[in-house]
C-alpha positions, 0 to 999 in steps of 0.5 A: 398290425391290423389284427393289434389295431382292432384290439386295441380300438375295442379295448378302448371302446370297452374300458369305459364300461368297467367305469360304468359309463357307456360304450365309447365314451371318453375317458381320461386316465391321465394324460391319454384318454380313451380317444386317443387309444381308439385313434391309435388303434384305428390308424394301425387297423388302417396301416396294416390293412393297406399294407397286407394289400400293397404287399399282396399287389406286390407278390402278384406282380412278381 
C-alpha cells in the first residue's frame, strides 16, 4: 500500500510535465486534478506505512 502510494504521488507530480508545465503544478483533467491525485497518494504512502509499523509492533509483542 505505501509502495502504490508513492507511485502514485510521482506520477501526479510527473504528469504535469507531459503538458509542458512545471513539476507538481496543478492540473485538471476534468473533474480530478492533479492535487487530489497526489493527495490520494500521500494518504495511502501514509496509511500503509503506520500500518507496516503496528503490524510489526504487533508480531514483537506476540
Amino acid at each position: 500500500m505505501a509502495g502504490t502510494g508513492v507511485l502514485i504521488a510521482l506520477f501526479a507530480g510527473l504528469l504535469p510535465l507531459f503538458f509542458g508545465q512545471p513539476f507538481l503544478s496543478g492540473l485538471w483533467l476534468g473533474k480530478v486534478g492533479s492535487p487530489l491525485l497526489f493527495d490520494v497518494g500521500v494518504y495511502l504512502a501514509v496509511i500503509g506505512s503506520v500500518l507496516m509499523i503496528l503490524l510489526n509492533v504487533e508480531e514483537e509483542l506476540s
